[in-house]
N, CA, C and O atoms as a Tinker XYZ file with bonds, in Angstrom:
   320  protein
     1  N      0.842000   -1.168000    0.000000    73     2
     2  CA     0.000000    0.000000    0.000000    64     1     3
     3  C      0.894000    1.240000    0.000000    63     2     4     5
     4  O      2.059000    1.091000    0.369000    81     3
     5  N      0.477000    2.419000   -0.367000    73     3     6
     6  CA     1.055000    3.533000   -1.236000    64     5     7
     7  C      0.295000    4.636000   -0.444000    63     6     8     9
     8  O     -0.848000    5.025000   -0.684000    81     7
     9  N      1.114000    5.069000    0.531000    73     7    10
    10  CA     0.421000    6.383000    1.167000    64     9    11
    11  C      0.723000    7.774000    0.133000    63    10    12    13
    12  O      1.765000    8.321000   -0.228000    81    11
    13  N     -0.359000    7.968000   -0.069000    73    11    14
    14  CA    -0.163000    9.591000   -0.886000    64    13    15
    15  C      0.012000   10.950000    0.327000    63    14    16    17
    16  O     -0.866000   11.298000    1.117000    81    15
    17  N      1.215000   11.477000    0.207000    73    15    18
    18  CA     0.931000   12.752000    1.171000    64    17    19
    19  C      1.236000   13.830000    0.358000    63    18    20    21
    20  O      1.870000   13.873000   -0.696000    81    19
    21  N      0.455000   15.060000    1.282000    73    19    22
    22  CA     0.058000   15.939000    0.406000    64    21    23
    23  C      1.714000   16.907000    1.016000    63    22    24    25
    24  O      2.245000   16.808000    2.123000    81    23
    25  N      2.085000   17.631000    0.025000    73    23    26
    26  CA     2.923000   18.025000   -0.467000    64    25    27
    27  C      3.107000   19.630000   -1.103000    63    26    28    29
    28  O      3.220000   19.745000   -2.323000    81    27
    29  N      3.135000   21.033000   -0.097000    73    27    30
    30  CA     3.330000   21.965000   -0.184000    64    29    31
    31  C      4.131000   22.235000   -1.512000    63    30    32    33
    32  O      5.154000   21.612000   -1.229000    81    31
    33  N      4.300000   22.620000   -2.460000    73    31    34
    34  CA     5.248000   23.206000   -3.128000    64    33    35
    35  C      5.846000   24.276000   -2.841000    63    34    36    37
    36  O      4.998000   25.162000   -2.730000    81    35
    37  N      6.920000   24.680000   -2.652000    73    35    38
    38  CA     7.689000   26.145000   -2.645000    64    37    39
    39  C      7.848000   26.798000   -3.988000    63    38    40    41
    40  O      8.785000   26.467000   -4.714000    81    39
    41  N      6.738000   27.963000   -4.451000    73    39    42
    42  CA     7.356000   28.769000   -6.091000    64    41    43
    43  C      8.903000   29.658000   -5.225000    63    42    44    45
    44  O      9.927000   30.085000   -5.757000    81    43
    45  N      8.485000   29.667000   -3.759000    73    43    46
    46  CA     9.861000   31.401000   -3.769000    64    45    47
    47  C     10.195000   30.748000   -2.296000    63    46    48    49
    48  O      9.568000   29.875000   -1.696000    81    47
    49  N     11.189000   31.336000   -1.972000    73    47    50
    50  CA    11.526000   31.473000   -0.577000    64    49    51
    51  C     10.738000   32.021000    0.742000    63    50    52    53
    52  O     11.306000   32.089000    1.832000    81    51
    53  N      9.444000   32.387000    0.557000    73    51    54
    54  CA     8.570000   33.351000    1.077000    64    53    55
    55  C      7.550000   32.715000    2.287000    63    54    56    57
    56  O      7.059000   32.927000    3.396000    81    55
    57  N      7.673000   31.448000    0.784000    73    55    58
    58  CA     6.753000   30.618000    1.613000    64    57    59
    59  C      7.113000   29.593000    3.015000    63    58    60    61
    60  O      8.006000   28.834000    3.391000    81    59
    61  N      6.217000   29.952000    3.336000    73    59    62
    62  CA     6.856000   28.662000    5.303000    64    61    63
    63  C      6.459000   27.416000    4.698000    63    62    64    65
    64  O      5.380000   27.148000    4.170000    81    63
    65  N      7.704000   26.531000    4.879000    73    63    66
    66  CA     7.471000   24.830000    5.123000    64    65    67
    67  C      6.080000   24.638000    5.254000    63    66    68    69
    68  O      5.443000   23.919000    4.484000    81    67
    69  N      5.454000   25.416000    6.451000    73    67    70
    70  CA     4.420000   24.797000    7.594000    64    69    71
    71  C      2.942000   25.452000    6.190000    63    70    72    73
    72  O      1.766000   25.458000    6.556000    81    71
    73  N      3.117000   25.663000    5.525000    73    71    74
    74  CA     2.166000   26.251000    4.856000    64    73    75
    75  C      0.805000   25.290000    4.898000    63    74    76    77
    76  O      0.968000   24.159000    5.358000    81    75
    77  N      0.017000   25.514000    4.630000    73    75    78
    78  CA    -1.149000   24.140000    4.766000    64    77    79
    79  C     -1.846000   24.815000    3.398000    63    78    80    81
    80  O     -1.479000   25.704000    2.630000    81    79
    81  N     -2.914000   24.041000    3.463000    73    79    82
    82  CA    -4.083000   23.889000    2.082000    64    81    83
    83  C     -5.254000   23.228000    2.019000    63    82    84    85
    84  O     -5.379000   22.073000    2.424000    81    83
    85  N     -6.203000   23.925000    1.500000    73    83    86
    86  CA    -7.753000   22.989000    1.421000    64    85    87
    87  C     -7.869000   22.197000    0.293000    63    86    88    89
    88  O     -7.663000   22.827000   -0.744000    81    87
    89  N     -8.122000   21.061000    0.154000    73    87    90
    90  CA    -8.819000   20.057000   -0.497000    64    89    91
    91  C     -9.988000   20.300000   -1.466000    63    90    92    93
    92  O    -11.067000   19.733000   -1.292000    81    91
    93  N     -9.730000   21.297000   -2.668000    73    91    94
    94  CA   -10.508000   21.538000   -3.592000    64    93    95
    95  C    -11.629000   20.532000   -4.079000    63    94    96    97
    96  O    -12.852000   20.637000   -3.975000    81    95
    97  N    -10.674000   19.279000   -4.779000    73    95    98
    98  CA   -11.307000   18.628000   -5.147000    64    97    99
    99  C    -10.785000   17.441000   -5.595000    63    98   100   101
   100  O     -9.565000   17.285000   -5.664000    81    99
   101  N    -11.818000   16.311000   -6.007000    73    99   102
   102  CA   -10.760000   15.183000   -6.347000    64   101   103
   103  C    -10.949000   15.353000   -7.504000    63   102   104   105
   104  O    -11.789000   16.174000   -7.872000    81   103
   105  N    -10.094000   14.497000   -8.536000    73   103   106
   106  CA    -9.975000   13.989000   -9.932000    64   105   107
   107  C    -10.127000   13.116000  -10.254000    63   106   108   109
   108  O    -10.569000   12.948000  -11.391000    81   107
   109  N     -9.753000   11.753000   -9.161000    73   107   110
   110  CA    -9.972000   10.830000   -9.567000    64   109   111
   111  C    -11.295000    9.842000   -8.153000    63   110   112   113
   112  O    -11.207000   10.197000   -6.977000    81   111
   113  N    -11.868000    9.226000   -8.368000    73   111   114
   114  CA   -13.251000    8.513000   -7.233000    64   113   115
   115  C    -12.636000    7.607000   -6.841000    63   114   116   117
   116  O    -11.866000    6.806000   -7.370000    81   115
   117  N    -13.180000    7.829000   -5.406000    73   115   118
   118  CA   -12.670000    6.713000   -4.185000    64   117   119
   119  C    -12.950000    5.164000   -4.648000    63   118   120   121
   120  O    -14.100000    4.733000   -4.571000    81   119
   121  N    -12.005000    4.423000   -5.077000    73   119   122
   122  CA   -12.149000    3.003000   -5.128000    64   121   123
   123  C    -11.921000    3.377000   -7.036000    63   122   124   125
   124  O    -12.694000    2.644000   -7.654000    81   123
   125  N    -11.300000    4.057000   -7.760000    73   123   126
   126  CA   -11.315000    4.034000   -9.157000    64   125   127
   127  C     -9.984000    3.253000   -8.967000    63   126   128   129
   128  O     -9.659000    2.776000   -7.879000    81   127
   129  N     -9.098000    3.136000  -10.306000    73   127   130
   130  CA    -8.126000    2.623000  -10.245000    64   129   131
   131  C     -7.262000    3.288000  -10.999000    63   130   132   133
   132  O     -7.516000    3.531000  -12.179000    81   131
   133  N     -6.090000    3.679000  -10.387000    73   131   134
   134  CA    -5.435000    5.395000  -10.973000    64   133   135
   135  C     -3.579000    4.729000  -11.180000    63   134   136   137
   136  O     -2.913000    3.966000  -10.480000    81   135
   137  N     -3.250000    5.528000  -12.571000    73   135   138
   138  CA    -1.706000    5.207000  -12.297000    64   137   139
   139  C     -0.892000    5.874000  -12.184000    63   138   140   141
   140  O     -1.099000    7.081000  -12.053000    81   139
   141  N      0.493000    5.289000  -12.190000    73   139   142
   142  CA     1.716000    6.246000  -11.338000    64   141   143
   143  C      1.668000    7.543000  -12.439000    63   142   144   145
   144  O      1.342000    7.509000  -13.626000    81   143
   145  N      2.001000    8.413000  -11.819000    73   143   146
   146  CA     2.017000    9.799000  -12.354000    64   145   147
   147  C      0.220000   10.884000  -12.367000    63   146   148   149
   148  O     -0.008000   12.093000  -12.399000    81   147
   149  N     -0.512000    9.874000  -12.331000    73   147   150
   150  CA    -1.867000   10.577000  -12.982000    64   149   151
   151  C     -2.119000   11.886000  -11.661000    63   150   152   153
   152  O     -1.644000   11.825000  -10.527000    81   151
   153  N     -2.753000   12.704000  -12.067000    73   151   154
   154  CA    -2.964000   14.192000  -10.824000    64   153   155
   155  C     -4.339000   12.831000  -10.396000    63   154   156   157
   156  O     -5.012000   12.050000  -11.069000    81   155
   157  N     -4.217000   13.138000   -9.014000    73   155   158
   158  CA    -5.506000   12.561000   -8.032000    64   157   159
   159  C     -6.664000   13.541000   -7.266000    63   158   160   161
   160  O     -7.780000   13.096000   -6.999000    81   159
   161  N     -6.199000   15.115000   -6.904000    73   159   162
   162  CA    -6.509000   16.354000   -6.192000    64   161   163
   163  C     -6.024000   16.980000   -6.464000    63   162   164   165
   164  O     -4.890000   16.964000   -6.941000    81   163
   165  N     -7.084000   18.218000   -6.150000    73   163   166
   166  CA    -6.456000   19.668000   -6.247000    64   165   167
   167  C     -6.616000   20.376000   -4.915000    63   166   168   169
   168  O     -7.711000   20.536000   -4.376000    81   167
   169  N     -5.611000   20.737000   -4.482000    73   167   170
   170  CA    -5.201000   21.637000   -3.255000    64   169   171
   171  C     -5.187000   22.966000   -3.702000    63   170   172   173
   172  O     -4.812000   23.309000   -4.823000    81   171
   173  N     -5.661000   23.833000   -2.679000    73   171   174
   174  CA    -5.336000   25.472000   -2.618000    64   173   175
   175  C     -4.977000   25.869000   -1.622000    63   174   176   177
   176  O     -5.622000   25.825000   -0.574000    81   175
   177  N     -3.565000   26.463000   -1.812000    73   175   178
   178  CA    -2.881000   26.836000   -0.714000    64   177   179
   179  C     -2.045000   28.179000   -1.371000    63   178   180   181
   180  O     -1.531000   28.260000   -2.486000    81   179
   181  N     -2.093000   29.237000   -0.244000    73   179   182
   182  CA    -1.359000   30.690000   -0.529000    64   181   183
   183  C     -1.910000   31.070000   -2.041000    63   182   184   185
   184  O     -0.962000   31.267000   -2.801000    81   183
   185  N     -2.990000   31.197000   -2.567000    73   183   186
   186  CA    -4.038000   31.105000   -3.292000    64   185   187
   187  C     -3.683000   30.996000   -4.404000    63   186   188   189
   188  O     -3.857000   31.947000   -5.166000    81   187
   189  N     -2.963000   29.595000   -4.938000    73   187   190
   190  CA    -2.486000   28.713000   -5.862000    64   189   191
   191  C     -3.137000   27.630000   -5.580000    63   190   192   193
   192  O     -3.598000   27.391000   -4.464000    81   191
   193  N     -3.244000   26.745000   -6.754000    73   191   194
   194  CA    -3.667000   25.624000   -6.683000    64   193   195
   195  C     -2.875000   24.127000   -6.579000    63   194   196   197
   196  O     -3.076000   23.463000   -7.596000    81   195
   197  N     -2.361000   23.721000   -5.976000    73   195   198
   198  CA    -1.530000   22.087000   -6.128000    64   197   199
   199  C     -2.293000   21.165000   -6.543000    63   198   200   201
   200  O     -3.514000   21.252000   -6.413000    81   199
   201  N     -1.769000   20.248000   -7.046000    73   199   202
   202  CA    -2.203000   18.770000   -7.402000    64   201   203
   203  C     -1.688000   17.837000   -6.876000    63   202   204   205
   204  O     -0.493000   17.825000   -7.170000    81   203
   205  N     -2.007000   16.895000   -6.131000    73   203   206
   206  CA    -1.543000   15.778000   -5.587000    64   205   207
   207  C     -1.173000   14.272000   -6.843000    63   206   208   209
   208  O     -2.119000   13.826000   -7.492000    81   207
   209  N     -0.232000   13.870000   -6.958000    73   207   210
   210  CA     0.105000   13.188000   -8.074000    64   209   211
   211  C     -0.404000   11.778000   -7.313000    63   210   212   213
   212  O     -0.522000   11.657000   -6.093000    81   211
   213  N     -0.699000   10.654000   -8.398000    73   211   214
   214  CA    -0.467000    9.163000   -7.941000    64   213   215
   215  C      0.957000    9.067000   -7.943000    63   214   216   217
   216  O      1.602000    9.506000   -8.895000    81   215
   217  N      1.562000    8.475000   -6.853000    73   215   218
   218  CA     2.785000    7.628000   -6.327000    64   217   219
   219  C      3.372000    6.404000   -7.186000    63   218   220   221
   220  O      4.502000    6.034000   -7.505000    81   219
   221  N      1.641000    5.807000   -7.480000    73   219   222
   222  CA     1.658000    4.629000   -7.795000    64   221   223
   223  C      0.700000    3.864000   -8.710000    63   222   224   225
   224  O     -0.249000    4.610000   -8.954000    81   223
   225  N      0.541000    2.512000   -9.402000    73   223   226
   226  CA    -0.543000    2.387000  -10.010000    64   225   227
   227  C     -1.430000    1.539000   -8.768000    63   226   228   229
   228  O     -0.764000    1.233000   -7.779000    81   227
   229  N     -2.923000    1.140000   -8.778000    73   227   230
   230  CA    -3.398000    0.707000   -8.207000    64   229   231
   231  C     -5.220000    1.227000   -7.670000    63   230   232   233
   232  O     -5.888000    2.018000   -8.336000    81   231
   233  N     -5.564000    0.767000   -6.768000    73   231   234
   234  CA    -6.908000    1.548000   -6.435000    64   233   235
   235  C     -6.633000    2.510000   -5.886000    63   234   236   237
   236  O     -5.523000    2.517000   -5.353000    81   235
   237  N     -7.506000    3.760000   -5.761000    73   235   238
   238  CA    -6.917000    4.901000   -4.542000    64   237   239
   239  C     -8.465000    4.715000   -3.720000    63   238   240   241
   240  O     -9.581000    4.420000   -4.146000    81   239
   241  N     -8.064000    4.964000   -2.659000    73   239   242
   242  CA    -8.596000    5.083000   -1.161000    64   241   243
   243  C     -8.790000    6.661000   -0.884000    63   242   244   245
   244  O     -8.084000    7.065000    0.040000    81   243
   245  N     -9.382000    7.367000   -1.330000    73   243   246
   246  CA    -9.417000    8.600000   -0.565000    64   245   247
   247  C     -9.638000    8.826000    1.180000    63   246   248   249
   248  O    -10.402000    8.033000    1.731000    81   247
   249  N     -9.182000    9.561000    1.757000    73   247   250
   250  CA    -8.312000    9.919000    2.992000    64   249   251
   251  C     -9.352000   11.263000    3.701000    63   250   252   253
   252  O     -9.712000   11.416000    4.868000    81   251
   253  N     -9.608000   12.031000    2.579000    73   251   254
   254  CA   -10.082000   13.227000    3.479000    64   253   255
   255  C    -11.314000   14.038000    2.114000    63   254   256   257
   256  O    -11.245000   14.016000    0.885000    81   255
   257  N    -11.799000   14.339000    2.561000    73   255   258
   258  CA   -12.995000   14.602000    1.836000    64   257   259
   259  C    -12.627000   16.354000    1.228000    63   258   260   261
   260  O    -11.519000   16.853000    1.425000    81   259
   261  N    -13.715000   17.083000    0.518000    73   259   262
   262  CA   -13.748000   18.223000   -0.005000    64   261   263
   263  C    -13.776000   19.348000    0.589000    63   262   264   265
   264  O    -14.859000   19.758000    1.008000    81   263
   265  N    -12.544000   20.145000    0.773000    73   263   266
   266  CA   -13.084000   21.211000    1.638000    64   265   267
   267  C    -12.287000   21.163000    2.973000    63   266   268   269
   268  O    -12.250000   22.189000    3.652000    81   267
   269  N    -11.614000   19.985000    3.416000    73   267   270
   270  CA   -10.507000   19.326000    4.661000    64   269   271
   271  C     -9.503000   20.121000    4.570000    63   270   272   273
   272  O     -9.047000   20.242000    3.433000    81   271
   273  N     -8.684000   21.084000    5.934000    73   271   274
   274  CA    -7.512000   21.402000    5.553000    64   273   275
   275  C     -6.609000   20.296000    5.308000    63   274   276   277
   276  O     -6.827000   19.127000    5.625000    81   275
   277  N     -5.571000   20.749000    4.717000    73   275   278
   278  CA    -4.423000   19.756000    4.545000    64   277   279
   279  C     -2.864000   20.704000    5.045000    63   278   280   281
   280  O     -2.783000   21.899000    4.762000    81   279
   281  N     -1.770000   20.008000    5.765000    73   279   282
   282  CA    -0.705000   20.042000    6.493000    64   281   283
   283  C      0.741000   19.316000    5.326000    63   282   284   285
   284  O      0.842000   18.104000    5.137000    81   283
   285  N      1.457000   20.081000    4.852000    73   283   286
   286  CA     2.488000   19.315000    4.518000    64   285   287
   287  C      2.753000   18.065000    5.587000    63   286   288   289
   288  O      2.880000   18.110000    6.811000    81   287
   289  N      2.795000   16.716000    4.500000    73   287   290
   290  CA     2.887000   15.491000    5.275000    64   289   291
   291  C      1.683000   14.920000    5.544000    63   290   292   293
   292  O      1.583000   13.743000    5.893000    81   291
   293  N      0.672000   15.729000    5.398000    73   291   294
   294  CA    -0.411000   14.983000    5.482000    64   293   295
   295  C     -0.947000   14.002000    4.408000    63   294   296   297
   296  O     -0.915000   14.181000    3.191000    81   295
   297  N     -1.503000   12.813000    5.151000    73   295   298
   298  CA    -2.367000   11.729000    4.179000    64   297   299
   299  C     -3.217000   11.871000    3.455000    63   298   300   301
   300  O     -4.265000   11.715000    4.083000    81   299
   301  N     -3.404000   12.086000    2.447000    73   299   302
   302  CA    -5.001000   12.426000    1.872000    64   301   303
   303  C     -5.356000   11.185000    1.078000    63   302   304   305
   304  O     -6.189000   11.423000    0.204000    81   303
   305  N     -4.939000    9.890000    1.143000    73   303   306
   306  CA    -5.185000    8.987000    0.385000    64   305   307
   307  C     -4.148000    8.103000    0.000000    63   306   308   309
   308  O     -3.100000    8.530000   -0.487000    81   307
   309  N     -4.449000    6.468000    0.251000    73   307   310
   310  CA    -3.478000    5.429000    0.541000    64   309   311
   311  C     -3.951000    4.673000   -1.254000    63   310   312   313
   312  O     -5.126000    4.424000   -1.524000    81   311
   313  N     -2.837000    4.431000   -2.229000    73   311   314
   314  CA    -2.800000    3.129000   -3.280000    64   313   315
   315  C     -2.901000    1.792000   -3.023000    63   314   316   317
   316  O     -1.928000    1.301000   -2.449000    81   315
   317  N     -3.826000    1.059000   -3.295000    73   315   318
   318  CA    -3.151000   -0.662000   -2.743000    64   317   319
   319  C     -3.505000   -0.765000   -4.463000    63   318   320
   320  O     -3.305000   -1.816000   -5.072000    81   319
C-alpha cells in the first residue's frame, strides 16, 4: 500500500514549510483505479492551486474529503 501525502510546493523562498491547504477537489473517485504519475486532487494553498500526483498504479482510497484542511505530510489517500 502507497500512502499519498500531500505536499506543499515552494514557487519562492517566502513561503513557510508549515504552509497548509484545502482540499478543492478530487480527480480521480474513491475506489477508481489510478496510475503512477496521474494528478488525483487539487489543493489550494497561498491562493495557488496544487495537485496531488499518484505515487503509484493501483486503487486509490481517498483519505479526506472536499473542503478538509491539509498540512504538509499529510495523508489524503493510501494506493493498494
Amino acid at each position: 500500500m502507497t500512502e499519498l501525502l500531500y505536499c506543499a510546493e515552494q514557487p519562492d523562498a517566502r513561503m513557510p514549510e508549515t504552509a497548509g491547504g484545502v482540499l478543492v477537489r478530487w480527480l480521480a473517485a474513491d475506489g477508481s483505479r489510478v496510475r503512477a504519475g496521474q494528478p488525483l486532487a487539487e489543493v489550494r494553498a497561498e491562493g495557488r492551486k496544487d495537485r496531488v500526483h499518484s505515487l503509484a498504479t493501483g486503487t486509490l482510497h481517498q483519505q479526506v474529503r472536499q473542503g478538509e484542511a491539509l498540512w504538509p505530510g499529510f495523508p489524503v489517500g493510501l494506493i493498494e
